[in-house]
Structures are given as C-alpha cells and as structure tokens.
C-alpha positions as CSV (number, residue, x, y, z in Angstrom):
1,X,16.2,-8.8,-11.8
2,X,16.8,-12.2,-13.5
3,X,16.1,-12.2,-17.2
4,X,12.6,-12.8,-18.2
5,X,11.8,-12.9,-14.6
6,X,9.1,-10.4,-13.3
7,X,8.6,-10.0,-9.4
8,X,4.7,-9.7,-9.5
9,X,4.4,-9.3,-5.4
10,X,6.5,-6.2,-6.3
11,X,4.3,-5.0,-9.5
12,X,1.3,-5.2,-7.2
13,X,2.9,-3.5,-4.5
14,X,3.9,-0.7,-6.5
15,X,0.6,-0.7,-8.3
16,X,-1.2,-0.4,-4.7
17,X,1.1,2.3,-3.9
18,X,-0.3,4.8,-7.4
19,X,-4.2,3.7,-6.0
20,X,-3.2,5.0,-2.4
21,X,-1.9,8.4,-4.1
22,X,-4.5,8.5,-6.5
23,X,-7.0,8.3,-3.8
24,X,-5.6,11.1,-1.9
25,X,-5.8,13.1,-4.8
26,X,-9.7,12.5,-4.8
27,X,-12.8,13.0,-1.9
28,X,-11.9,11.7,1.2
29,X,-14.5,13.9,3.1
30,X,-17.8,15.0,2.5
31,X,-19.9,17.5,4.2
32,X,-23.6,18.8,4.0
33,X,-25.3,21.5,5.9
34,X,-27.5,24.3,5.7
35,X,-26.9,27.9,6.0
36,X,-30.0,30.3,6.2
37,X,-31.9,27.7,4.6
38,X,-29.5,27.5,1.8
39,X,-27.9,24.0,1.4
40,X,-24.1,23.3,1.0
41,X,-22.0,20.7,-0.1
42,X,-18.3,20.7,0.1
43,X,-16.2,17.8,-1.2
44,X,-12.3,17.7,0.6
45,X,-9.2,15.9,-0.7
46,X,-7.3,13.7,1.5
47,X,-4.7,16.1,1.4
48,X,-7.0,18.5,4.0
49,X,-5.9,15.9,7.1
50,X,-2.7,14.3,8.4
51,X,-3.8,10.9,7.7
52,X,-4.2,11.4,3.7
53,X,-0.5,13.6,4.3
54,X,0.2,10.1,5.7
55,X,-1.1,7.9,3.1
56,X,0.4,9.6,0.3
57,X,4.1,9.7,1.9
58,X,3.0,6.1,2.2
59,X,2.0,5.3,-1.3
60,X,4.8,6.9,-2.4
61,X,7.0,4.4,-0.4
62,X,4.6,1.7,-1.7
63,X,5.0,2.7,-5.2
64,X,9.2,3.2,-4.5
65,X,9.6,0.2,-2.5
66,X,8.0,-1.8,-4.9
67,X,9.8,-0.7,-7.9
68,X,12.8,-1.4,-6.0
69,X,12.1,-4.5,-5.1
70,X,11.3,-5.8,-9.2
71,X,14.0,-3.9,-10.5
72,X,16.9,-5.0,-7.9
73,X,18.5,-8.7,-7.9
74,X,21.2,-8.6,-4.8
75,X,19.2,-10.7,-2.2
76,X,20.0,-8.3,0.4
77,X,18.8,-5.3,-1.2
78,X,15.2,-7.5,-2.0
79,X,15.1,-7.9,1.6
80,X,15.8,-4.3,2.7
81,X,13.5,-3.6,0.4
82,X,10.8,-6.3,1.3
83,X,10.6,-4.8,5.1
84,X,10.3,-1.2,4.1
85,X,7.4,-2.1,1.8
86,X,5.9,-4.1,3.9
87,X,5.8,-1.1,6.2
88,X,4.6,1.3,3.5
89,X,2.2,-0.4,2.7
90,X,0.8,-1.0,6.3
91,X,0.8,2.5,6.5
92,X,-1.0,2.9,3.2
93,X,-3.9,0.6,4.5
94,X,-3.8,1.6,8.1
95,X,-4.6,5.5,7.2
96,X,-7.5,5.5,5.1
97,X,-9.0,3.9,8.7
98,X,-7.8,6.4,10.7
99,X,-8.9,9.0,7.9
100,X,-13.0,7.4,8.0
101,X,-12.8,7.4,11.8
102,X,-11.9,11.5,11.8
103,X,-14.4,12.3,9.0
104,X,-16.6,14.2,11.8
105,X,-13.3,16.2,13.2
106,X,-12.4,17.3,10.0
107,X,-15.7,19.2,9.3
108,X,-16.1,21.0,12.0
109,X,-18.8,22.7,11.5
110,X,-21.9,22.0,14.0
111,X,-24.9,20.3,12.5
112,X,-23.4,19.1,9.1
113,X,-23.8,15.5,8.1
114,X,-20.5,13.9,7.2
115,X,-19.6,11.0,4.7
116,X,-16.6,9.7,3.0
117,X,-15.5,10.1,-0.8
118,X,-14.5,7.6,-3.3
119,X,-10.9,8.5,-2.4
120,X,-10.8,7.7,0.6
121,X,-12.2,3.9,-0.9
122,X,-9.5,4.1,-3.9
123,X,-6.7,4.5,-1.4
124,X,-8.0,1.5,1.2
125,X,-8.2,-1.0,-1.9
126,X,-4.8,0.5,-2.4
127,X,-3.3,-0.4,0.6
128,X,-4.9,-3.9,0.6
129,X,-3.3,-4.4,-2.8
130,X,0.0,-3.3,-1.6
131,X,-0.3,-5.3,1.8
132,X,-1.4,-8.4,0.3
133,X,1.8,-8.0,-2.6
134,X,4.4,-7.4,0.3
135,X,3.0,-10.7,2.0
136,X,3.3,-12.6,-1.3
137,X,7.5,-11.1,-1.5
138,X,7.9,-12.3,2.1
139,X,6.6,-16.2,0.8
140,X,8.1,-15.6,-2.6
141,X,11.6,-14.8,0.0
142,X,10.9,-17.8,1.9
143,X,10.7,-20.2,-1.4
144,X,13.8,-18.8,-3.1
145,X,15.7,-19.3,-0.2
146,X,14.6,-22.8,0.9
147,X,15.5,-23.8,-2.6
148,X,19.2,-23.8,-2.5
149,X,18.9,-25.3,0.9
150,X,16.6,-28.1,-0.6
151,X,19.2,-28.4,-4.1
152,X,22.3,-29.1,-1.9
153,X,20.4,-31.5,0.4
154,X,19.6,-33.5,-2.6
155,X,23.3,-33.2,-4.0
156,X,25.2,-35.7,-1.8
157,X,22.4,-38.3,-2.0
158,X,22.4,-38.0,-6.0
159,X,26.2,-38.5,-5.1
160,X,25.9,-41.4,-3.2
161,X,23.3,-43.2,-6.4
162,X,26.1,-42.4,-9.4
C-alpha cells in the first residue's frame, strides 16, 4: 500500500464480506405452523443450509480478499487478489438467492408458512457491497495501469517541445 493511500474498492469489499458473515449468523429462515392447535414459531440461522455454509466461506473470502487487496502493493498480487474477490464476492451475493429460493425445502414440515429473516437481507446487501467494491478495484486496475501508458506517451512529445 502507497503511503497515505487507502484502496477504498478494497475497504468496501472487505466491509461487505463482515455483513455477509454477520448475516449468516442471524435468521435466514422462518417457519410458522400449528400443532394441536398450539402455534409455533421457529427462527433458523443461515448456518442450517449449504447456501448460508456457502455464504459465509464466501464472506470470509470477501472480508480476506479485501484486506489483501488494501494492505498489498506488488501489482501482481492486487491482481491475484482482485479476481479471487471478485469471485468471493459473487458468491457472497449469489447465495443469499439461492438461500430465499430454498426457504420452503428447508422447513420441511407440511403446512407451515415460510418467510425469510433479516439475515438472510444483511448478507444480500453484503454481497452487493462487496460486488459493487470488486468492480470499482477492476476500474481502479484499469486507471493505474493506463496511466503509465498515458505518462510515457506524453514523454517524447514533451521531448520534442524543450
């Protein structure tokens, strides 16, 4: 990392990768049904299906990824790094989706009414976060590098004026 220089595509990836983990953590799945005329309510993490497994390896990645990304300087790391947070955090916002769409699967129980948890919102925004920071380190890639390109293009032709 240059001095006094802060990668904010990678803060914000990182920062979506802690929401996607800290919406595992939370209700994903909801569930509501009645027993003998008794009603029940029970609340799930995200860590009671694969995709929330998913998710968090994901937001841990994110969060990894991200930090990697601010903290390292060689070029080539940044863009190791770049690629496997972009792909983190496609994962990240990719599995909250698959999570919503196996909300009734996860109940199983016949009858109950199903609905999602904050959780399973938290990590979403999370991954939206993350995938919208790794496409601002892709652009921020593309600038730094068309800047030495552009510097010794205008070199010779400040050359040529002295």
């Amino acid at each position: 990392m240059k001095a006094g220089k802060i990668s904010y595509p990678g803060v914000s990836v990182a920062a979506g990768g802690v929401l996607g983990i800290l919406g595992v953590f939370m209700t994903w799945f909801s569930f509501s049904y009645v027993v003998g005329g008794q009603g029940f309510s029970v609340e799930l993490s995200g860590l009671h299906d694969w995709s929330g497994s998913v998710a968090m390896i994901a937001g841990f990645g994110a969060f990894g990824f991200g930090a990697a990304y601010v903290l390292l300087d060689d070029p080539q790391i940044r863009r190791i790094t770049s690629i496997l947070m972009s792909v983190s955090a496609a994962f990240l916002l990719f599995m909250p989706i698959v999570g919503l769409m196996r909300v009734g699967s996860v109940a199983d129980v016949p009858g109950a009414s199903t609905g999602f948890g904050a959780g399973l919102t938290l990590s979403f925004v999370g991954g939206v976060v993350a995938v919208v920071g790794s496409f601002l380190a892709s652009r921020e890639k593309d600038a730094v590098e068309a800047a030495p390109a552009a510097a010794a293009e205008s070199e010779p032709e400040a050359a040529t004026t002295a």
